[in-house]
C-alpha angles and dihedrals in degrees: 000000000000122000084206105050097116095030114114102231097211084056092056123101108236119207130176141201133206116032099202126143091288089031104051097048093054094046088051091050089053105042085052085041097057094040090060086065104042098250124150116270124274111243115227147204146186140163087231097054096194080071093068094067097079089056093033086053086059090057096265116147113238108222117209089228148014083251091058099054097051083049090067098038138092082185130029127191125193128204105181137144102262152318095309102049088042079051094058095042097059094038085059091047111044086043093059103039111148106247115253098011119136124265133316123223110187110196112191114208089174116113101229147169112274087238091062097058088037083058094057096045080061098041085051094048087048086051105054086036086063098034084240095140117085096192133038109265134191132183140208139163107230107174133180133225108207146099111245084257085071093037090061085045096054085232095126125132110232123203109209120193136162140064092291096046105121079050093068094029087070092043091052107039109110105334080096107335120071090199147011135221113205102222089188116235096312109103089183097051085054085049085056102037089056084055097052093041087057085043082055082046085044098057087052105055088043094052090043097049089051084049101051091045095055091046084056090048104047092042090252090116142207099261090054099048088047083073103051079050094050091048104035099039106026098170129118097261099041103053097025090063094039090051091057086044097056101035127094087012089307090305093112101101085060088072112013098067125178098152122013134226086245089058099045094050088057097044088048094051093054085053100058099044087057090056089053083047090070087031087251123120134215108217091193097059096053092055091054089047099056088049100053091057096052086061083047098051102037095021130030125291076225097070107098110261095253085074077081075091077061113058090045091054085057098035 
């Protein structure tokens, strides 16, 4: 059952965490967004505190510490790396909860692995076993399909689960999110479902990348197979990442990064591992896997993860 069924969401005090290239854009859509309205400000916080300006500038309020922010907040969301660093966060948080506030609800925009969120249902069960938690919390994963150029845009897709999602679905579309996909009760099934949606993203940028190389190859060329592309696949994905991989002489993912290598070795690998989960394989992913490692090995994690086209064209 919500905590939140009878709370008037234009009355909750919205905070956010992690103010990274996907972060900080979303942070800045809804803090305009709720300024527009009227609404009160967003608090904020990030390690790195400087990245906190662009949101402060918009009227949002910085925070000295994850805790902090949760303090001032009916809803959290958090827009962090990955399952560690979610991990930290709401041990910190739910370690330092002001005694007697009203309820917490923590939203989790990370892509992470299903064992992560698994981890904080059980911290919270151990919690409230051990009447460890001085305020009511509840958790969902809320994840987000979209490049940092739609998150600008406010044109994510946002994946809402849990008992309070209607609740977030109203504070993200289209504050920073164009649409919403209801993932039902089950926070762990939305954290899966994130992870099968960037193998789908996965399986574009390898077979593009094989693609592209043998276009190269045969003196078709990039440029031209970016049109078949344009004109065949006109969708977001397709013709962003062939567009990186044809620019600048296909140099162009060295320098125009969205997600990085780093990052898409870590969300295939999630994806594999869910496949193993169920003792099936996905070829494709491997494949992307073994190149992406080749760029982080032999190039830089930082790349964005389309240099994979890269790394086939000098293999």
């Amino acid at each position: 059952m919500s905590l939140f069924s009878s709370c008037a969401v234009d009355k909750l005090r919205v905070g956010w965490i992690g103010l990274g290239a996907m972060g900080g854009e979303m942070a800045r859509n809804l803090q305009a967004h709720r300024t527009a309205l009227g609404l009160s400000p967003i608090s904020v916080y990030n390690r790195t505190a400087s990245k906190c300006d662009a949101v402060t500038k918009l009227g949002a309020q910085a925070c000295g510490s994850a805790s902090d922010v949760a303090n001032a907040s009916d809803v959290v969301f958090l827009s962090l790396f990955d399952g560690d660093a979610v991990k930290s966060v709401v041990a910190e948080i739910l370690g330092n909860s002001a005694t007697g506030m009203q309820p917490l609800l923590i939203a989790d925009l990370t892509t992470v692995h299903p064992d992560s969120t698994q981890w904080v249902l059980d911290e919270l069960d151990r919690r409230r076993r051990e009447c460890a938690l001085p305020r009511p919390v509840e958790f969902s994963q809320t994840p987000v399909w979209g490049a940092p150029p739609a998150a600008r845009a406010a044109r994510l897709v946002f994946v809402s689960s849990g008992a309070s999602r209607s609740v977030l679905e109203s504070l993200a579309v289209p504050a920073f999110a164009r649409a919403a996909i209801d993932c039902g009760d089950d926070v762990v099934r939305a954290a899966k479902f994130k992870i099968l949606g960037n193998f789908m993203i996965a399986s574009t940028v390898e077979t593009l990348g094989e693609a592209m190389a043998v276009a190269e190859e045969t003196g078709i060329g990039r440029e031209l197979y970016l049109e078949f592309v344009k004109e065949m696949f006109p969708i977001p994905p397709a013709v962003g990442y062939a567009t990186k991989m044809t620019e600048e002489r296909g140099e162009a993912s060295k320098t125009n990064v969205g997600f990085t290598v780093r990052g898409g070795i870590k969300d295939v690998g999630y994806a594999i591992d869910l496949a193993k989960s169920v003792g099936m394989r996905l070829p494709i992913a491997e494949l992307a896997l073994e190149h992406l490692q080749w760029v982080n090995d032999k190039g830089d994690p930082n790349w964005d993860w389309s240099s994979l086209a890269f790394a086939l064209r000098k293999k």
